[in-house]
C-alpha positions as CSV (number, residue, x, y, z in Angstrom):
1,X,92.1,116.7,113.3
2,X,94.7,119.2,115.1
3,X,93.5,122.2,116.2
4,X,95.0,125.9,116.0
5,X,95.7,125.4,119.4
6,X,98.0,122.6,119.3
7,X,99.2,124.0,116.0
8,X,100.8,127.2,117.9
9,X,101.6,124.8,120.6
10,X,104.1,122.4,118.0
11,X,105.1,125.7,116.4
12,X,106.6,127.7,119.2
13,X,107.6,131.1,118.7
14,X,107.4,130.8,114.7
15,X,103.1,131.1,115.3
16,X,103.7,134.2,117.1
17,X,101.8,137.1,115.7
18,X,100.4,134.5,112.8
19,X,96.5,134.7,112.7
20,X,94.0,131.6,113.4
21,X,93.1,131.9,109.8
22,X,96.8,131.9,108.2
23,X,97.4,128.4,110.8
24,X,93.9,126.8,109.9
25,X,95.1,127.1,106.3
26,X,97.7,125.3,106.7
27,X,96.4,122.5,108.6
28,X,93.9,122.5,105.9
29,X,96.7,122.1,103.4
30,X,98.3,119.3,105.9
31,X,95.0,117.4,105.9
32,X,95.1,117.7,101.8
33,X,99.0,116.5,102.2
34,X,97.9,113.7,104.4
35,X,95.3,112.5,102.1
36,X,97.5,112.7,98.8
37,X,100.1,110.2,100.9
38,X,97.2,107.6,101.8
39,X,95.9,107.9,98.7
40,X,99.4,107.3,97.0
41,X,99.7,104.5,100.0
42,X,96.5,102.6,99.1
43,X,96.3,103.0,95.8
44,X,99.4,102.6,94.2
45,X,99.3,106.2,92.6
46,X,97.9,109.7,93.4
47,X,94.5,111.0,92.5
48,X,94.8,112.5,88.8
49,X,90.7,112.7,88.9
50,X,88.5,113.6,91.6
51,X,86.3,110.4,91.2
52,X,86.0,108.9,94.0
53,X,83.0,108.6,95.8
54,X,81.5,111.3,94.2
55,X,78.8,111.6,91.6
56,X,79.5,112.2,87.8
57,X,77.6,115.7,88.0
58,X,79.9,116.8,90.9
59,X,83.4,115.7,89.2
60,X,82.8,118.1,86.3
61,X,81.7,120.8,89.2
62,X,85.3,119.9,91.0
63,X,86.9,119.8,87.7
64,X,86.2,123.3,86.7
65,X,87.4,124.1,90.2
66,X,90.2,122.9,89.6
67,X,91.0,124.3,86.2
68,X,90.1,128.0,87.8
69,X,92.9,127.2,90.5
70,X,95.5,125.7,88.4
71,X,94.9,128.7,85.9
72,X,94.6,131.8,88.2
73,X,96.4,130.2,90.8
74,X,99.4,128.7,89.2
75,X,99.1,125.9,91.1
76,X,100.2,122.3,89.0
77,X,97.3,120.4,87.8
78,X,97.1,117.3,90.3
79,X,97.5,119.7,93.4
80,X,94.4,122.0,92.1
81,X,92.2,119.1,92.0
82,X,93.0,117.4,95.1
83,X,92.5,121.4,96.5
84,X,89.1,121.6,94.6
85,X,88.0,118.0,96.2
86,X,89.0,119.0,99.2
87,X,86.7,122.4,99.1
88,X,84.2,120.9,97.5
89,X,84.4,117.9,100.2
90,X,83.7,120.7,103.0
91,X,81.6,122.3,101.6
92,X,79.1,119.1,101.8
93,X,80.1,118.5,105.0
94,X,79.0,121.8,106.1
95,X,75.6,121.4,104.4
């Protein structure tokens, strides 16, 4: 994964005066870009569920996620839940 460094590095002067957290938040949304493309790639077509490789408890956890972001965010449908995998995907990984 690319770190903030090389992030500000590849940006140039545009990541001047742009905090860590602002540029790790949009590698994390690069990563979530990255994975919808492979996904699309390898599959044939993008992830409409968050299924995969999870269990059934934990989709309807990520699903509810992912109707709180579409809702308050305003984000479309299939980008909140690839966002709420994607949380929910750290937040294992951190545990």
């Amino acid at each position: 994964m690319m770190t903030v460094d090389t992030c500000r590095r590849l940006l140039g002067p545009a990541a001047h005066g742009v905090p860590d957290s602002q540029l790790e938040e949009l590698l994390d949304g690069f990563t979530e870009l990255a994975q919808f493309v492979v996904d699309t790639f390898v599959d044939g077509e993008p992830a409409r569920t968050p299924g995969r490789g999870i269990a059934e408890d934990d989709v309807v956890q990520v699903q509810e996620r992912a109707a709180i972001l579409e809702f308050d965010a305003g984000l479309p449908r299939e980008v909140a839940t690839r966002k709420a995998l994607a949380q929910f995907k750290k937040s294992r990984q951190a545990n």
